[in-house]
N, C-alpha and C positions, 0 to 999 in steps of 0.2 A: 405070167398070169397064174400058173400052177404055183408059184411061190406067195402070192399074194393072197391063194386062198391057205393053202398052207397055214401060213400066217394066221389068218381070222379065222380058224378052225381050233386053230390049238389056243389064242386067247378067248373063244366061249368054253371051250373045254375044261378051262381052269377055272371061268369066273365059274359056271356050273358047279367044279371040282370043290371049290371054296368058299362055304356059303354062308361067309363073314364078311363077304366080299365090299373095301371099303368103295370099290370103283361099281356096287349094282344102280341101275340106271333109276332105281327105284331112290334111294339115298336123298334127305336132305339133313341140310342145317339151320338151325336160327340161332343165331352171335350176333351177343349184345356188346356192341362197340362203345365207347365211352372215353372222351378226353377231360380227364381233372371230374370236376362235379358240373361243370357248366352245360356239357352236351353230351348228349346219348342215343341210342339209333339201333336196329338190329339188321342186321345182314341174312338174307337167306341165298343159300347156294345149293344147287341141284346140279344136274348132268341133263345136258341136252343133246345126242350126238354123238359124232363120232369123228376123228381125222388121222391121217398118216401124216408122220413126220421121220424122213430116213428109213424107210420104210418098217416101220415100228408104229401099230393103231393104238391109239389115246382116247380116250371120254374127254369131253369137253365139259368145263363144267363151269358154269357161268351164275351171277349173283345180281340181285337185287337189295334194296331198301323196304320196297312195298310190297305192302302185303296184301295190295289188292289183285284181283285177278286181271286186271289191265299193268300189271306193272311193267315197268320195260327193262329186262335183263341186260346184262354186260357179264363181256367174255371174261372170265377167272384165271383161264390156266387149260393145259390138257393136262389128263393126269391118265396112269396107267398102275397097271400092280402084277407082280411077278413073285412068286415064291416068298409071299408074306413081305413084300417089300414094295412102297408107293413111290413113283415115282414123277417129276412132275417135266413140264416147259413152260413156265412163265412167261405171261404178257411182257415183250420188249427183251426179253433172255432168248440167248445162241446155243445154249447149253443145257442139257437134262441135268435136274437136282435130285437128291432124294430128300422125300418128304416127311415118310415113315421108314421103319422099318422092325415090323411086327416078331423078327425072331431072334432080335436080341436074349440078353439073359441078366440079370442080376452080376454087376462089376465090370460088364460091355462098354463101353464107347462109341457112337455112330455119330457119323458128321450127315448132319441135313441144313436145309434151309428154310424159309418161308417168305408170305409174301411179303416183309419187309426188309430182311437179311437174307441178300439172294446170292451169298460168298457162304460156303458150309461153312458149320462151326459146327465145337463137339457137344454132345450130350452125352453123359455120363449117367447110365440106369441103376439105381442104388438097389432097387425091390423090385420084383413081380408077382402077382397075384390074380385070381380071377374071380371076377362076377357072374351072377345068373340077370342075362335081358333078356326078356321073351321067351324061357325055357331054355334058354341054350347057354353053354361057360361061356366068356369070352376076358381071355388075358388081357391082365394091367399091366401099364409098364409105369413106374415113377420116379423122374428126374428131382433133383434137388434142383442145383443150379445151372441154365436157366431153369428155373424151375417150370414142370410142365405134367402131366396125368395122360396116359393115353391107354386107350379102349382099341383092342382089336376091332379091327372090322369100322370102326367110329370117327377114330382117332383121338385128334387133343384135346381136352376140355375148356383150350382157349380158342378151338373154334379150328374147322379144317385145313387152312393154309395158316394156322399163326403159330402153331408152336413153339415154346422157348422163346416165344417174340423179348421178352426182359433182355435177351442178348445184345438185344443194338437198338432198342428203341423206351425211351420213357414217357411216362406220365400218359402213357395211353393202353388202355387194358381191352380185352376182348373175353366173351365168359361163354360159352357153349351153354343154349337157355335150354333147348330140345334137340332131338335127333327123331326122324320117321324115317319109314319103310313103306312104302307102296303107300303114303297115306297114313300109317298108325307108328301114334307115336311111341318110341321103344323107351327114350330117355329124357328125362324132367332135373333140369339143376335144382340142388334142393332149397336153394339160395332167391330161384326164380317163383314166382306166381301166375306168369301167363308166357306162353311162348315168344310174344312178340312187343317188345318194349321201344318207345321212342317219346320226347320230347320235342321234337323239330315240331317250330311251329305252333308251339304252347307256350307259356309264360312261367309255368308251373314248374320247378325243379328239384324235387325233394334232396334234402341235403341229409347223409348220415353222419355221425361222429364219429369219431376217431374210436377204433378199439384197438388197445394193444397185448399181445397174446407173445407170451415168453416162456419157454425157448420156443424156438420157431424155426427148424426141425426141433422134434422133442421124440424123446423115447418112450413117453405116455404122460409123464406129469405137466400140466400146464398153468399157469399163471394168466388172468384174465384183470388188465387194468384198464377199466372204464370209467374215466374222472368224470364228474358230476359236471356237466355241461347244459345241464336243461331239463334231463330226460329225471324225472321223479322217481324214486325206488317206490313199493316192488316194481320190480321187473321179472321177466319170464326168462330163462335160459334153454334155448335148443341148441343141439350139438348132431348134423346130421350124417351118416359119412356119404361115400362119393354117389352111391345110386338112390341115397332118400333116406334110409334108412334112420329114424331115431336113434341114436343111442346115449343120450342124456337129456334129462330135464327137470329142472330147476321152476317150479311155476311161481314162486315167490321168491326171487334173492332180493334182499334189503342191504347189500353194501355194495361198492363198487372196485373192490377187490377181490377176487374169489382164485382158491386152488381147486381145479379140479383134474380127477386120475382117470386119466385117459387107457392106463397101460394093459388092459384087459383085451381093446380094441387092435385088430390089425391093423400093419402097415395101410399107408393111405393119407387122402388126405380129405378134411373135414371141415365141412363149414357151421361155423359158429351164428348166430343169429340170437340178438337180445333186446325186447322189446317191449312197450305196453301201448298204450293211448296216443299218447304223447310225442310215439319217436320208437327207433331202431339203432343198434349199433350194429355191425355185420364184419366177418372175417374170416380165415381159411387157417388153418394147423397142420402139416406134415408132421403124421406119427410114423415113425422110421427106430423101430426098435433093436 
């Protein structure tokens, strides 16, 4: 028993200690899942709980579809964190993974998994950098290939259990819309317009074009090919990076080729958005100088 409190004294002590904390009971997610253009859906995942496993205490962190306040949860994962490192146990997994791991460094290597590559694979961290949310730093980390964006304390920006999902899974994307705290929301994808997006159940599917953005990692100069598909010139160019932030804009381009110099901009990665009346093209750029 003395061991057991043991135990649950020294993991509040930390969560206390650490107050980036990705495991505060406070924490949610909304990830917007999407297979091809046909169907779309957003996931929210919170922490309800608490459990031992070998004797080792986990949050429990469980997810829904609905965003109504009747919605009925399902169990995620437990997840746990120790010295800037997330750790998890997977529905139907015998084996603790790691999920994050916040104190790598620029040319590290860490093998994690997620919820659909549940065999570690490697991640390779090119860059770190940090942001200010809510008045406080908090470190980036940015993978090339799979490619992935993660936020102290937050994690991935393809949503909390997908990480580097490209590794073993196609043709299905996941995108981090918001992130809250106690209720208030810390982070807004710039790419999003409302936290909670879905299609099930409507007939309605907006379709975007194709944009293609070369090179892709780029060292700042970029190439933007947007073939005339429907959408009428002008058109408006935003270029936001990873926490909202404008940093280009174009409110009239009239061709559907354009260079634009990114290289003033830090490392990171940036979402492109090009639009009028008519129609949207949308897309993402690793600047990696």
């Amino acid at each position: 028993m003395k061991k057991l409190y043991s135990l649950l004294l020294t993991s509040i002590l930390y969560q206390l200690a650490f107050s980036q904390s990705f495991t505060d009971p406070g924490n949610q997610w909304n990830t917007r899942f999407s297979g091809g253009w046909s169907f779309y859906n957003t996931e929210i995942f919170r922490f309800s709980g608490d459990t031992m496993i070998m004797n080792t205490f986990y949050n429990k962190m469980y997810l829904t579809n609905d965003s109504a306040s009747t919605a009925v949860w399902h169990y995620a994962g437990a997840i746990r964190e120790w010295e800037g490192r997330i750790y998890t146990f997977l529905p139907g997994t015998f084996e603790e993974g790691l999920l994050y791991d916040f104190t790598i460094e620029a040319g590290d290597t860490t093998y994690i998994i997620n919820d659909w590559c549940r065999e570690p694979f490697p991640m390779v961290c090119i860059s770190t950098d940090s942001i200010e949310i809510n008045g406080s730093n908090r470190k980036t980390f940015l993978f090339e290939f799979p490619y992935s964006l993660w936020i102290e304390g937050i994690g991935s920006l393809q949503g909390p259990l997908y990480s580097g999902i490209d590794y073993c899974v196609a043709d299905i994307y996941y995108d981090l819309l918001c992130y809250y705290n106690n209720g208030n929301q810390l982070y807004m994808n710039p790419d999003a317009n409302v936290c909670y997006e879905t299609n099930v159940g409507t007939s309605s599917i907006p379709i975007d074009s194709k944009l293609t953005i070369y090179p892709n990692p780029s060292t700042g100069v970029i190439d933007l090919d947007f073939p005339d598909t429907g959408i009428p010139s002008p058109a408006s160019i935003e270029i936001h990076n990873s926490i909202g932030i404008l940093v280009y804009y174009d409110p009239e381009c009239k061709i559907f080729r354009k260079t634009i110099d990114l290289s003033a901009q830090s490392n990171g990665v940036y979402s492109i958005r090009i639009k009028n009346d008519a129609g949207s093209f949308s897309g993402k750029v690793i600047i990696n100088h």
